[in-house]
VEXRO-963729 format. One record per atom (N, C-alpha, C): atom name; x, y, z. Coordinates in steps of 0.05 Angstrom, whole numbers, always signed. Layout:
VEXRO-963729
name; east; north; up
CA; X; Y; Z
...
end
This chain:
VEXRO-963729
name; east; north; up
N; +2368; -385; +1499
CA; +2348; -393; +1518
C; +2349; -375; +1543
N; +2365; -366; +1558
CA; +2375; -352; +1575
C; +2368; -322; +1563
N; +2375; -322; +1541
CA; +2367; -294; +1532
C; +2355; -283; +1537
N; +2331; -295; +1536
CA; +2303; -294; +1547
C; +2300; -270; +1578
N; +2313; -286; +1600
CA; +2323; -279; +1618
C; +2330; -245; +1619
N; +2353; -245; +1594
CA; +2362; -220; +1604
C; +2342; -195; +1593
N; +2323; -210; +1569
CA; +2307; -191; +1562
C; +2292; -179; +1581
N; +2275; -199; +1603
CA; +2269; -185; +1623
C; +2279; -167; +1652
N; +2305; -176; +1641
CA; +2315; -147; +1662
C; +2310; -122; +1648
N; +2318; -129; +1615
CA; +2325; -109; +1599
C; +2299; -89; +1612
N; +2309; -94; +1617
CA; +2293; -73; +1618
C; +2298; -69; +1649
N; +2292; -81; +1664
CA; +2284; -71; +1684
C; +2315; -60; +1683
N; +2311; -54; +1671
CA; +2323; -34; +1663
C; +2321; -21; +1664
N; +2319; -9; +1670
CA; +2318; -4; +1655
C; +2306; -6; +1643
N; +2340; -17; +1673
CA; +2347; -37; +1682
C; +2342; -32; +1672
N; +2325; -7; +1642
CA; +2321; -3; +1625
C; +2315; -6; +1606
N; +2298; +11; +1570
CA; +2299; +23; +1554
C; +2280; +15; +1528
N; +2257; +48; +1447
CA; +2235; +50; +1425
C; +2242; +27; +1408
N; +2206; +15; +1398
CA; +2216; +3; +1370
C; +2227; +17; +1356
N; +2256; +0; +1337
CA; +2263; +15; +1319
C; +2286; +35; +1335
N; +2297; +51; +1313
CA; +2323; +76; +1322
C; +2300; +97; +1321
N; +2284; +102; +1319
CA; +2271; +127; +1319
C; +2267; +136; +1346
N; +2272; +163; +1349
CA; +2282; +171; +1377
C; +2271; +204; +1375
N; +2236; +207; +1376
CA; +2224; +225; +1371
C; +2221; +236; +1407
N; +2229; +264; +1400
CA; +2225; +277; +1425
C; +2197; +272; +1439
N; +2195; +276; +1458
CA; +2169; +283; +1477
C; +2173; +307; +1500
N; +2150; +317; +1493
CA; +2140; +344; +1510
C; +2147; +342; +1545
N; +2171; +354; +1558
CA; +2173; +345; +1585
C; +2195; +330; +1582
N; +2207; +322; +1571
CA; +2234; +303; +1571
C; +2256; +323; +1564
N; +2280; +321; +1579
CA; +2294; +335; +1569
C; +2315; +327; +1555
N; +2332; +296; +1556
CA; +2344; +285; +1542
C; +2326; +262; +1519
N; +2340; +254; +1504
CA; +2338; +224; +1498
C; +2356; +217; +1480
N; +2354; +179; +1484
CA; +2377; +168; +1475
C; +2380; +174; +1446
N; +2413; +165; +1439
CA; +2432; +168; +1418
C; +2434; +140; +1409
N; +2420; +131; +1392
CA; +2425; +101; +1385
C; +2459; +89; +1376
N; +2467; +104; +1368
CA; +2497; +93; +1355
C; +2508; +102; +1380
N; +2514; +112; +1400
CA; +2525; +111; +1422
C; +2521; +99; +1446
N; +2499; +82; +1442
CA; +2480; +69; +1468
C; +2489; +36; +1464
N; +2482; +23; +1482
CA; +2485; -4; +1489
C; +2471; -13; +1514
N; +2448; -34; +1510
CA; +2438; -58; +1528
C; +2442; -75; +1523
N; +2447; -89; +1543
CA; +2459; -124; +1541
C; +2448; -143; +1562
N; +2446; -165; +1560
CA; +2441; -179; +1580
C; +2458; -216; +1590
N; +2461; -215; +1611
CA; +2482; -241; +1611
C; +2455; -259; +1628
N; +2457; -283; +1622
CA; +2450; -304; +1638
C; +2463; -332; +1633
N; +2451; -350; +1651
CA; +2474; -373; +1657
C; +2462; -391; +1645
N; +2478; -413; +1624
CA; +2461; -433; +1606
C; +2477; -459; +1622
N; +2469; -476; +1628
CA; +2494; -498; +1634
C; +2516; -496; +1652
N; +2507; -478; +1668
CA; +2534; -471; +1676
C; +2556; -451; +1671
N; +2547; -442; +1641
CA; +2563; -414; +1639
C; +2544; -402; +1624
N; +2574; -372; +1631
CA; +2559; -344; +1633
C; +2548; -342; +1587
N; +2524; -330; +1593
CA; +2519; -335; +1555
C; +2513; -295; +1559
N; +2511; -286; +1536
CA; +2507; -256; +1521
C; +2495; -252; +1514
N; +2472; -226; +1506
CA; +2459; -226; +1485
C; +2456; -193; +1484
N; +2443; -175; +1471
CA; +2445; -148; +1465
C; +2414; -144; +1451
N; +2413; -119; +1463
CA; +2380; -101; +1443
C; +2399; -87; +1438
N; +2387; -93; +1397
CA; +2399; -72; +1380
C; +2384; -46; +1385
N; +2346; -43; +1389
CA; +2341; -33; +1388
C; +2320; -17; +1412
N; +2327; +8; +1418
CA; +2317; +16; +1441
C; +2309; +44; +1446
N; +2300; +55; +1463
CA; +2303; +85; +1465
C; +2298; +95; +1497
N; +2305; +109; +1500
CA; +2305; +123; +1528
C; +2294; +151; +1529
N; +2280; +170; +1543
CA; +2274; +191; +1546
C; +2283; +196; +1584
N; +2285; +214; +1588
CA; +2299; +221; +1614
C; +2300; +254; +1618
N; +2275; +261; +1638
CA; +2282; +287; +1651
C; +2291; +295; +1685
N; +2318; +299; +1689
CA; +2327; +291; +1714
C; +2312; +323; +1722
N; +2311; +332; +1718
CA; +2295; +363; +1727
C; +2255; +351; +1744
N; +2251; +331; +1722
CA; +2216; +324; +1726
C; +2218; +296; +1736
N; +2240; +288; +1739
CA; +2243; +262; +1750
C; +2223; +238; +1733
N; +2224; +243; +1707
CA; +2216; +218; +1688
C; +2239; +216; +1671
N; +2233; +181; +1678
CA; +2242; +166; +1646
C; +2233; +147; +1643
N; +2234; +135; +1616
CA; +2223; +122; +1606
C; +2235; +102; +1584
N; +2237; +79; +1583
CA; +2252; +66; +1563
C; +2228; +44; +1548
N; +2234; +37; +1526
CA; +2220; +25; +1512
C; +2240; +12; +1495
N; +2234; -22; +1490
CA; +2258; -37; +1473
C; +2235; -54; +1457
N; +2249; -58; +1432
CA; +2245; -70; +1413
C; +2250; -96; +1412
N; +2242; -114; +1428
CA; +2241; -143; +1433
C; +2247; -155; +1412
N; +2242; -154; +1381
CA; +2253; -164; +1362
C; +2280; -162; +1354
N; +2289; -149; +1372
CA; +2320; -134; +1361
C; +2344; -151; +1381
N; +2338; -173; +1390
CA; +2349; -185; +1410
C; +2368; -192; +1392
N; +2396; -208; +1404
CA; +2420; -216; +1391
C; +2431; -233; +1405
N; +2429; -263; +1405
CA; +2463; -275; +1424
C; +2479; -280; +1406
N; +2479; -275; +1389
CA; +2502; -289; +1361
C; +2496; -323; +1367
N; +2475; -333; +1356
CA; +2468; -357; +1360
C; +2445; -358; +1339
N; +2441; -365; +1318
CA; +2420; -368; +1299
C; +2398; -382; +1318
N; +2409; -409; +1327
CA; +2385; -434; +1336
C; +2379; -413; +1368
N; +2389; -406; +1390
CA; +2390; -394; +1399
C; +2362; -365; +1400
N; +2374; -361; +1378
CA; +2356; -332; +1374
C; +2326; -348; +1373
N; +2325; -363; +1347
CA; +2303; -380; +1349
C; +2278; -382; +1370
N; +2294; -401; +1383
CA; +2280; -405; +1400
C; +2270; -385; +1429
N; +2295; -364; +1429
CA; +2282; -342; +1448
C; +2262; -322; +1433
N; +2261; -321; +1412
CA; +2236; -307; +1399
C; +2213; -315; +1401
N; +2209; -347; +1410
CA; +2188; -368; +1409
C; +2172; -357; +1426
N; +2144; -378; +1433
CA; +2125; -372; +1448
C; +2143; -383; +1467
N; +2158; -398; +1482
CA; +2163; -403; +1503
C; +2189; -385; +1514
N; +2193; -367; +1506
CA; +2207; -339; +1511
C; +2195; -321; +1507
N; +2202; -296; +1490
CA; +2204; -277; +1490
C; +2181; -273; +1481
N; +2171; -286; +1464
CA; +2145; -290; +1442
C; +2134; -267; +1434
N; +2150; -251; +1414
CA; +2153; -218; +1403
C; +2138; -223; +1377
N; +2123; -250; +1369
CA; +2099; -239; +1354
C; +2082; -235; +1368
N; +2085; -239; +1399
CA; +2043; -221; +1406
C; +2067; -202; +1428
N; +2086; -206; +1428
CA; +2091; -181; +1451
C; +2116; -171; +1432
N; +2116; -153; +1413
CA; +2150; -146; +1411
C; +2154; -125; +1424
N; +2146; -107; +1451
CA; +2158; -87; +1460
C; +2155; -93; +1498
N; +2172; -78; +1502
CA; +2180; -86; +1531
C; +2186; -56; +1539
N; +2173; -44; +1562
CA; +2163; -18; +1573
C; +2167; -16; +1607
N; +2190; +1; +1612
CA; +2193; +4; +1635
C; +2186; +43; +1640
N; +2178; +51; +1664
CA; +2166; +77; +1660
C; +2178; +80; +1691
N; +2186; +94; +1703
CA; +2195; +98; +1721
C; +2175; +115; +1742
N; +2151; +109; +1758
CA; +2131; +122; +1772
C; +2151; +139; +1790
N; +2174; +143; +1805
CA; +2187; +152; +1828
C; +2220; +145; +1818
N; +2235; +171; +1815
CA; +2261; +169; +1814
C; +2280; +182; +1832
N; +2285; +170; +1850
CA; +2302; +183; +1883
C; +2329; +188; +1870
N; +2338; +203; +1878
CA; +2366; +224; +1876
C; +2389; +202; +1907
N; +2409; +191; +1900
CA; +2418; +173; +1922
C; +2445; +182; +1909
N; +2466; +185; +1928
CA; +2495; +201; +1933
C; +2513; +187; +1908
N; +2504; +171; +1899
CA; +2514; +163; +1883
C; +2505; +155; +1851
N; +2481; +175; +1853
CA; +2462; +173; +1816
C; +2429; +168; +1828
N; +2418; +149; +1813
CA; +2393; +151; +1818
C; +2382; +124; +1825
N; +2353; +118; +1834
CA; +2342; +92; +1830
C; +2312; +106; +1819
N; +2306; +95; +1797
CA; +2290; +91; +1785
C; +2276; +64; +1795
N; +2237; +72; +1797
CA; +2228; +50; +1811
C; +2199; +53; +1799
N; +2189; +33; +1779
CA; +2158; +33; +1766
C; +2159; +14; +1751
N; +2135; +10; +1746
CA; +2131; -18; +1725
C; +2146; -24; +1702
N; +2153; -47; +1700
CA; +2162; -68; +1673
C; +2145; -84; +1655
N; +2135; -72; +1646
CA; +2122; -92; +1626
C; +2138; -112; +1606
N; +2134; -134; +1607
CA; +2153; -157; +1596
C; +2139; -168; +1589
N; +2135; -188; +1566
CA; +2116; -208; +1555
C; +2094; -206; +1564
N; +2077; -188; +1560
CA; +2061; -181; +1572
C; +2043; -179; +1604
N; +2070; -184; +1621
CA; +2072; -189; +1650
C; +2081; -166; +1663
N; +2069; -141; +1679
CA; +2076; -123; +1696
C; +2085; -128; +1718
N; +2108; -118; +1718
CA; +2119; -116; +1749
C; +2136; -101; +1757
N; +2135; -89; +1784
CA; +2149; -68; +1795
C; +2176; -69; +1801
N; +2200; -55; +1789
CA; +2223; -57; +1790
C; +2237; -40; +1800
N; +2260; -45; +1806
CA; +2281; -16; +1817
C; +2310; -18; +1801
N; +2311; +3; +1790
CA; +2338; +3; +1774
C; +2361; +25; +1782
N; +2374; +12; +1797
CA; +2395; +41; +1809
C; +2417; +53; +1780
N; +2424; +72; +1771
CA; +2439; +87; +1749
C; +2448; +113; +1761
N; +2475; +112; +1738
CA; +2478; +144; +1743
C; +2478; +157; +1715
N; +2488; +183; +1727
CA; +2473; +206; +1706
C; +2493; +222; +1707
N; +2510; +223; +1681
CA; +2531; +237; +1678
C; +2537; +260; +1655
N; +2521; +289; +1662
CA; +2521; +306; +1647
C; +2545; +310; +1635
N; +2541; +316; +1605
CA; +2569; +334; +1584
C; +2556; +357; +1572
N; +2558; +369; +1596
CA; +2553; +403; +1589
C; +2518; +411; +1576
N; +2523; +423; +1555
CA; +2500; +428; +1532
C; +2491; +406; +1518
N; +2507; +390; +1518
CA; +2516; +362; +1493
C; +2498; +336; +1502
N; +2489; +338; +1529
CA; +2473; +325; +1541
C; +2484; +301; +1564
N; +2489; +274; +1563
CA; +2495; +266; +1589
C; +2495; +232; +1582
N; +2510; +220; +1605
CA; +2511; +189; +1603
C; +2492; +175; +1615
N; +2476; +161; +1613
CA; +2464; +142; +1634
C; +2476; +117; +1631
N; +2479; +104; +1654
CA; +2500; +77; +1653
C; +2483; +59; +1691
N; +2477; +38; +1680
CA; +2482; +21; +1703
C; +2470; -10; +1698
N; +2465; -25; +1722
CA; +2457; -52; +1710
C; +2437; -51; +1733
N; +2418; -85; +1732
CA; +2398; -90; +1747
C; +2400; -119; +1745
N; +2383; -133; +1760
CA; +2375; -160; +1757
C; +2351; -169; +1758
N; +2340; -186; +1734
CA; +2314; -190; +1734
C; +2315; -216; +1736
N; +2288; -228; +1749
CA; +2284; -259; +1744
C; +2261; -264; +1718
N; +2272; -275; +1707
CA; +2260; -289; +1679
C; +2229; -305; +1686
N; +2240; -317; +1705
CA; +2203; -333; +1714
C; +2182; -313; +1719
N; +2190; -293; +1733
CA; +2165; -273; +1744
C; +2154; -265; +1721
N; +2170; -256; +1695
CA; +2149; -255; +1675
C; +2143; -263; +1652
N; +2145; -299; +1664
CA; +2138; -320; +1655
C; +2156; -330; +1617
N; +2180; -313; +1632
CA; +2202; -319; +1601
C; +2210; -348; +1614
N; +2203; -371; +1595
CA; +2215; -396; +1601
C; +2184; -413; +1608
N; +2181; -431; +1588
CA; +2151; -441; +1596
C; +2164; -469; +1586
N; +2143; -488; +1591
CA; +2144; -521; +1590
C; +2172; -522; +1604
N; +2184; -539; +1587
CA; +2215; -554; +1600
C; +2231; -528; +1611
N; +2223; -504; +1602
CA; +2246; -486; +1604
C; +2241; -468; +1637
N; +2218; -480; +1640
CA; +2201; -465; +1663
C; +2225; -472; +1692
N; +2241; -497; +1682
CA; +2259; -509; +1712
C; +2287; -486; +1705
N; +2297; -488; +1719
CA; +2315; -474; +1730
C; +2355; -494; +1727
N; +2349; -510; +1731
CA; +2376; -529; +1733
C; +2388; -519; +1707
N; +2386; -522; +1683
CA; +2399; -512; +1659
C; +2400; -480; +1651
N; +2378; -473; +1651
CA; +2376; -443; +1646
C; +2369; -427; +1676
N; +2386; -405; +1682
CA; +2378; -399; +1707
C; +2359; -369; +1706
N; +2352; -374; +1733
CA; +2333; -345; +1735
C; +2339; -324; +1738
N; +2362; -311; +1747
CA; +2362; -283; +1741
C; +2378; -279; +1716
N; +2375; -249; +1713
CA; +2382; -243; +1683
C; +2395; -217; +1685
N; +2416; -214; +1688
CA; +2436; -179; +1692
C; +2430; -166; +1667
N; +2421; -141; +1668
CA; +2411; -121; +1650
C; +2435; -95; +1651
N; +2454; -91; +1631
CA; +2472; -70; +1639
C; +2471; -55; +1606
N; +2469; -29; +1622
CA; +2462; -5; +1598
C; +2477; +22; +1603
N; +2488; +21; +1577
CA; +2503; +43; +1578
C; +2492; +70; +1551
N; +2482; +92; +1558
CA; +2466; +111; +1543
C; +2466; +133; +1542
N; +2477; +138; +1516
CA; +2485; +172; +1506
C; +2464; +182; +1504
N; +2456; +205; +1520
CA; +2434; +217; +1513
C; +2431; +249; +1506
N; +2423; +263; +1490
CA; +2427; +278; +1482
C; +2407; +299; +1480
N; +2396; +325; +1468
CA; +2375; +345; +1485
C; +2358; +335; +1464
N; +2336; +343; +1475
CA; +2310; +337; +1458
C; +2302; +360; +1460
N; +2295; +357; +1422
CA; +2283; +378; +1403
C; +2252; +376; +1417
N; +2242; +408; +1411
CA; +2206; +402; +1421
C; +2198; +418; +1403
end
């Protein structure tokens, strides 16, 4: 239920991050992600404690030279290790990834800050836009390409993950920590 939650950081994510492992270059990007080396996750609070969940599936594009990136996640690919769980965050009153399965963060403005970056542009989440800021850093390996790593926090209500009973807050809470860690590697053109 919470899941829900972290899907919409997921992103803001990225705070970050394609349907699917397919991880097709684009013209102007100079990295993108390495699926078997990458990880998004998201924590939120069910009852009182802290619950998990993970996108299997995602992709990143990132040119720190043109100052874009771009992540795109595969909303179907969610995971808390909870069968009933999963269930119900796939439902219309979550995630509801039969009319929305993708979640699109694009970064309009990415500032260079002493310590990595903040990425700052729309989130599209269940089909709800909104403007986010995701601070990361950016840790080149040579030729071989580079790490992107950081977290964010999104609130689950703003785009409208959690409807009827789930809409209150006392059991399932509203923000949702989005932490991503991403091998990224040169893109072919």
């Amino acid at each position: 239920m919470l899941t829900s939650r972290l899907a919409r950081l997921t992103l803001s994510a990225f705070a970050l991050a394609a349907v699917g492992a397919a991880h097709a270059a684009v013209p102007g990007h100079d990295y993108v992600s390495s699926p078997v080396h990458s990880t998004l996750t998201y924590t939120f609070t069910q009852a009182g404690a802290a619950n998990h969940g993970v996108f299997k599936s995602f992709s990143v594009q990132f040119d720190p030279r043109a100052k874009t990136l771009e992540v795109v996640i595969d909303m179907r690919s969610f995971d808390t290790r909870d069968a009933q769980r999963n269930t119900l965050l796939g439902g219309a009153q979550f995630f509801d990834v039969a009319r929305y399965p993708q979640a699109r963060f694009t970064a309009a403005q990415l500032q260079k800050t002493p310590s990595g970056y903040i990425a700052t542009g729309p989130l599209t989440l269940r089909g709800v836009t909104r403007t986010v800021s995701v601070p990361f850093t950016w840790r080149p390996l040579g030729g071989s390409g580079g790490e992107l790593e950081g977290k964010t926090v999104i609130e689950r209500l703003a785009f409208g993950i959690g409807q009827g009973e789930w809409h209150a807050t006392e059991w399932l809470g509203n923000p949702v920590t989005v932490r991503f860690a991403v091998r990224m590697v040169p893109a072919t053109h």
